[in-house]
N, C-alpha and C positions, 0 to 999 in steps of 0.2 A: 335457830330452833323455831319462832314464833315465824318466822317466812316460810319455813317448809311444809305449818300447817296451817297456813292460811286460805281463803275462798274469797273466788271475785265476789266481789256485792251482787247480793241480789240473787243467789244461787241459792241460799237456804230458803227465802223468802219467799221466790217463784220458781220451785220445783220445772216448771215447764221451760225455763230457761233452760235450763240446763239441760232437758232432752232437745229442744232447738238449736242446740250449738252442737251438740256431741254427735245427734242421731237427727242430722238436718233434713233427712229424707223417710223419719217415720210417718210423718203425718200424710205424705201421700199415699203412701204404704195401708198407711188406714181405710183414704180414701178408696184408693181401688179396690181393698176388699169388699168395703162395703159395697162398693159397686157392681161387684160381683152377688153378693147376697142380693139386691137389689132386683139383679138381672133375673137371676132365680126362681126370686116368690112371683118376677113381673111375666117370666118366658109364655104364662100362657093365656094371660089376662085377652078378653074380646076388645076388639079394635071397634070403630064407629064405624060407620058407613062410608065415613067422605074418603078416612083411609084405607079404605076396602075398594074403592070408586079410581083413589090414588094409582094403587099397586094393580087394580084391571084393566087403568087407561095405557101406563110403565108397559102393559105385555104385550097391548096393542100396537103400539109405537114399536116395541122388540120386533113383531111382526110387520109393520110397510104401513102402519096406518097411520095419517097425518092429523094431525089434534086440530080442530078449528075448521076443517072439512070435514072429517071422514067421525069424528067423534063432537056434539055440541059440548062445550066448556066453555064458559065467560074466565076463570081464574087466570094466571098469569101463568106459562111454561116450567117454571124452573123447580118447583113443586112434584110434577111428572118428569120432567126429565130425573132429577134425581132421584127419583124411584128406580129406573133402568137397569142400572146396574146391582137393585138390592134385586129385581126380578133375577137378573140373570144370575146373577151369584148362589142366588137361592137355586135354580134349574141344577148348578153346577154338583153343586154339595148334596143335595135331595131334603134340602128345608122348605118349609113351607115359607114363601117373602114376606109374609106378616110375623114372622117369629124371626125370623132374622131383623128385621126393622127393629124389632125392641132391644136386640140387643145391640145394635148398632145404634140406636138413641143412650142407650145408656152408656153405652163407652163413649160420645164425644159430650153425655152431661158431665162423665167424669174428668174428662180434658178439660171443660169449662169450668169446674170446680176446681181444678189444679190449677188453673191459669189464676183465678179470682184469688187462692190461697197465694202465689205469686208475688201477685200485684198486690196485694193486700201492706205488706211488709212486717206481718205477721210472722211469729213460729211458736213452735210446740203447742201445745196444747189450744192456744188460742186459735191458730192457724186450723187444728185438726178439724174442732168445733165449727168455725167457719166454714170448710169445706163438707161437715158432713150437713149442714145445714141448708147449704146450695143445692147440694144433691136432694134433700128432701122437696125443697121449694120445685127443682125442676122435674122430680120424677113419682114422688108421690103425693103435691095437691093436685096435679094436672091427669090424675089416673085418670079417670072416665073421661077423659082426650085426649088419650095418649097417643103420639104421633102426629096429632092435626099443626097446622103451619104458627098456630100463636104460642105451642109448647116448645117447636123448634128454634122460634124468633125469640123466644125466654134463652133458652140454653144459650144459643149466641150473642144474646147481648148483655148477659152480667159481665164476662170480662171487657164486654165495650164498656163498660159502666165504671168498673174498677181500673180503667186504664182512664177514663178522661180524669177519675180521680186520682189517681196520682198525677197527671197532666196539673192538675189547681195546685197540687201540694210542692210541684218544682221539680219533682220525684225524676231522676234520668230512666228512662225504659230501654233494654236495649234493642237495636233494628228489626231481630229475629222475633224475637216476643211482641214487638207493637205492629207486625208484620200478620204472626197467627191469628191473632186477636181480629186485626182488621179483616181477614178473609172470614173468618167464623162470622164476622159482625156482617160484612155484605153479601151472604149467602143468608143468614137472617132475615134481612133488612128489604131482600130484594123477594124475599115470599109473596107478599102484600104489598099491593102501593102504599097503603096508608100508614106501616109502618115505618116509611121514610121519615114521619112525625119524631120518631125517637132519637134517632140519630140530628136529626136537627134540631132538638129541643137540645141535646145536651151540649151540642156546641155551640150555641146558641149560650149557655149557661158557662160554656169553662171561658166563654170568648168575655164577658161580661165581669167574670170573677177575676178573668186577668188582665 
């Protein structure tokens, strides 16, 4: 009698267990929405100039013009190159490429938020929290530069951050997840030379701690 109405520990205590075990897939449920909401209030906020300079260099380059001759630019390519395909996508659809940008930032800050929640070894509630938190840090204190390369190298390197940490803690990751993470990380990383600082301070840091 007293076995069949028993509770694991810890389930009355922290309510959020118990949605982390049952409903292990709400918290990104959440996340996306909000990311959705997000998308929404952000789809028609004004872009700065450089990403305005971004997505005019993208249509040049769509047409035969070569960056470095035919347009002056000191910045590094990979910046304009992946713009390209938000120009073209945009032609295809009939959106404007600066309003597809935003929502194409906001869907891979949501992937980065998932990923972090992930990595985290987090669930319910805490996990939620976490992730709607990432998403604030990467899509609404960076509004008024929204799209420039220090907002995108943000986005992709909280789960490089959350991955080296679990890396200290012993944590197994598996190949597939430490695989995203690192593409997200070296399309980041490779915006700006100078961001290469980040990625080598922390390995620098997990090689040290371990």
């Amino acid at each position: 009698m007293n076995k069949s109405w028993s509770v694991e520990p810890g389930i009355m205590a922290y309510p959020e267990l118990k949605i982390g075990r049952h409903m292990p897939y709400l918290p990104y449920w959440i996340a996306g929405l909000a990311t959705l909401v997000l998308a929404v209030l952000l789809r028609a906020i004004p872009l700065t100039h450089d990403v305005v300079w971004q997505l005019w260099i993208a249509r040049q380059l769509l047409q035969g013009a070569e960056i470095y001759r035919d347009i002056w630019e000191v910045n590094p390519p990979l910046w304009f190159w992946s713009a390209m395909p938000v120009v073209s996508a945009g032609d295809v659809m009939g959106l404007a490429p600066s309003r597809l940008l935003i929502a194409l930032i906001c869907a891979v800050a949501a992937l980065s938020a998932m990923l972090v929640g992930k990595l985290s070894g987090l669930s319910g509630t805490r996990q939620t929290l976490l992730m709607l938190i990432c998403l604030g840090i990467m899509l609404i204190m960076p509004i008024y530069d929204f799209g420039q390369r220090e907002q995108l190298a943000l986005i992709c390197s909280l789960p490089y951050a959350a991955l080296v940490a679990c890396r200290s803690r012993g944590s197994v990751v598996a190949n597939g997840l430490a695989a995203t993470v690192g593409l997200m990380a070296a399309y980041g990383f490779a915006l700006k030379h100078y961001f290469v600082l980040v990625p080598v301070m922390l390995e620098a840091w997990l090689f040290l701690r371990s």
